[in-house]
C-alpha positions as CSV (number, residue, x, y, z in Angstrom):
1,X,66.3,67.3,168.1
2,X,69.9,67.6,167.2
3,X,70.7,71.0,166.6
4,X,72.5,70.6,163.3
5,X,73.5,73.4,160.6
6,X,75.9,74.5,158.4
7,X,76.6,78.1,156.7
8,X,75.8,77.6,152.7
9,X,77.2,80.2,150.2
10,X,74.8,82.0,148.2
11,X,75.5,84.4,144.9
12,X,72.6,86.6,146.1
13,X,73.7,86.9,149.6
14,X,73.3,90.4,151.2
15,X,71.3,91.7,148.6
16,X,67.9,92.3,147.9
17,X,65.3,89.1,147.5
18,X,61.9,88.4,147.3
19,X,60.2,85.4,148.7
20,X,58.1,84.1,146.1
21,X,55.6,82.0,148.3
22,X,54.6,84.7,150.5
23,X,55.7,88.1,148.5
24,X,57.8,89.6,150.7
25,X,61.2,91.1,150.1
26,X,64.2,91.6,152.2
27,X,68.0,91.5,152.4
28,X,69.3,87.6,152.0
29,X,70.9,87.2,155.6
30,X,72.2,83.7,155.3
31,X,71.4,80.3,153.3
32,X,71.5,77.5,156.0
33,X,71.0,73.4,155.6
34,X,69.2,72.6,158.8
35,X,67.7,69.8,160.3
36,X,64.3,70.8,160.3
37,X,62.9,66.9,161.5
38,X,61.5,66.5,165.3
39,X,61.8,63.1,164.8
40,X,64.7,60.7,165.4
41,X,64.8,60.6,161.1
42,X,67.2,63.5,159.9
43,X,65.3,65.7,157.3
44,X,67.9,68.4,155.9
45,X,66.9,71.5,153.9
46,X,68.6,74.2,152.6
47,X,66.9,77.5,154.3
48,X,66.9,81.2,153.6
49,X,67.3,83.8,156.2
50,X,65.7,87.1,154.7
51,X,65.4,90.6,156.7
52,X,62.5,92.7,156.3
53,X,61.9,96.4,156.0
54,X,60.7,96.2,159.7
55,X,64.0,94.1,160.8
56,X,62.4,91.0,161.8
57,X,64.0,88.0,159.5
58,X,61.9,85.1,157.9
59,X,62.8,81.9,156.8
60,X,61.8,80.6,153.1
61,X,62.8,77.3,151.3
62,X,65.9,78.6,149.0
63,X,64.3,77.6,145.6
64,X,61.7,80.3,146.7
65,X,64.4,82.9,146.6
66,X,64.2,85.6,143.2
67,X,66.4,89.1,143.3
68,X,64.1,91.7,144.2
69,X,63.1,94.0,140.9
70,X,64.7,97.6,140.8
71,X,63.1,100.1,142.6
72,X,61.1,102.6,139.7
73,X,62.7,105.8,139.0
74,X,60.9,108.7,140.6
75,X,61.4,110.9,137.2
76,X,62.3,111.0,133.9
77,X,65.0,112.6,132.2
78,X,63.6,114.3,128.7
79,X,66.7,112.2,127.0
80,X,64.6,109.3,128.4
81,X,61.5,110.3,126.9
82,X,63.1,111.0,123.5
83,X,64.2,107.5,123.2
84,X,60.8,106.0,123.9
């Protein structure tokens, strides 16, 4: 296999994603098209690098890729509540 890549840019890049196929969120490390084919036919594909929690990183398809909701609020403020 020729070992064939190239750096893609990506507008949620460094931030917080979460892989829709298998649930897991991370930090978006880098969006690479890669030849993914062990066969002498060139197959390219547009892959995510995310970083877990634990520091390994994963790879995901990049139309797999959704920002990661906010993390909840731990309290709430009594101007909060009055609004609600």
């Amino acid at each position: 296999m020729n070992e064939c890549y190239e750096y893609v840019p990506h507008r949620l890049l460094r931030r917080r994603v979460r892989d829709i196929a298998s649930g897991v969120e991370g930090v978006l490390m880098a969006v690479i098209n890669e030849n993914v084919s062990d066969t002498g036919i060139e197959r390219w594909m547009e892959l995510a690098y995310i970083r877990n929690a634990s520091g390994r990183e994963f790879t995901t398809a990049v139309a797999n890729l959704v920002p990661a909701p906010d993390q909840p609020q731990a309290a709430v403020s009594r101007r909060d509540q009055r609004s609600v």
